[in-house]
C-alpha positions as CSV (number, residue, x, y, z in Angstrom):
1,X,180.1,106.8,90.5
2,X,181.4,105.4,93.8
3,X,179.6,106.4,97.1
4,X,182.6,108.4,97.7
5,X,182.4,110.9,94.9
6,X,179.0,111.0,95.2
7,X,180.0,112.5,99.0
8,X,182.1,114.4,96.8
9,X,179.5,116.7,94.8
10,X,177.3,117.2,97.0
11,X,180.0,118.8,99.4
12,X,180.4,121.0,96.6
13,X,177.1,121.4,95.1
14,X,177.5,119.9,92.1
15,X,174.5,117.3,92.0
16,X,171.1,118.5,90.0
17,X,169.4,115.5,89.7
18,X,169.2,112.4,91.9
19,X,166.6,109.5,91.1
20,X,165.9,106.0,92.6
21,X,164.7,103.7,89.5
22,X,163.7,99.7,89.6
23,X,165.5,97.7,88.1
24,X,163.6,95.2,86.4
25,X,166.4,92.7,85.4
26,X,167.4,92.8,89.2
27,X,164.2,93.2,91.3
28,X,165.5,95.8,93.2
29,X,166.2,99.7,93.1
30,X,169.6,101.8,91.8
31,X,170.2,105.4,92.6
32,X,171.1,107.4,89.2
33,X,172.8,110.9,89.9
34,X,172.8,113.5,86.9
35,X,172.8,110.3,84.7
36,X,175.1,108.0,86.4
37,X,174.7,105.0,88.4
38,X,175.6,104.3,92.1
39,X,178.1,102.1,91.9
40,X,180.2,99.7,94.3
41,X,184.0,99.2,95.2
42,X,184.2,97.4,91.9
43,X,182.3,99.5,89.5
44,X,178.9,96.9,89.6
45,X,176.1,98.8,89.7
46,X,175.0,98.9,94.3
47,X,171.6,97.7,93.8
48,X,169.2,98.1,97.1
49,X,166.4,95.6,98.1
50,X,163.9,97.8,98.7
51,X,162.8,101.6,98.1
52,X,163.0,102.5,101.8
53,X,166.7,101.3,101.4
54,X,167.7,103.5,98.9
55,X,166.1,106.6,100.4
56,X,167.6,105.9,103.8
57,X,171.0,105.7,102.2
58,X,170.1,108.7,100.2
59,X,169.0,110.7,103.5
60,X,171.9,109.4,105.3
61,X,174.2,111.3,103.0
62,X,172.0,114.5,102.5
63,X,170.1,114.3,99.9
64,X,166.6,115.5,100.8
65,X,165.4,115.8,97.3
66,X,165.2,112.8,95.2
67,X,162.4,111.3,92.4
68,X,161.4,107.7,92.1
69,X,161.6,106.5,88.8
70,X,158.9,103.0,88.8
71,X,158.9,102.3,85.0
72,X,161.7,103.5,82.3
73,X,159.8,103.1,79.5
């Protein structure tokens, strides 16, 4: 899911679940939305630096709600 159809449901109201998890093979953070991966231009998975990253991107297109997901085990 590109950032743009991500805009996309939540205009509509069609997101239930968003989460942040780490990504342990790339030391960083991914947003997951009802399942599915943020994802860039290009379909590679937009990875984040930090965790303030991903909720300030995740504020900027509002989405208040969100759960952090540390370990996926």
């Amino acid at each position: 899911m590109t950032e743009r159809e991500l805009r996309l449901l939540l205009d509509v109201g069609a997101v239930k679940r968003v989460q942040i998890h780490y990504a342990v093979m790339s030391t960083g953070y991914m947003v997951v939305v009802d399942g599915r991966t943020l994802e860039t231009g290009k379909r590679e998975t937009r990875e984040f630096k930090t965790l303030d990253t991903a909720a300030r991107f995740l504020f900027k297109n509002g989405v208040a709600d969100f759960a952090v997901k540390l370990r996926t085990a």
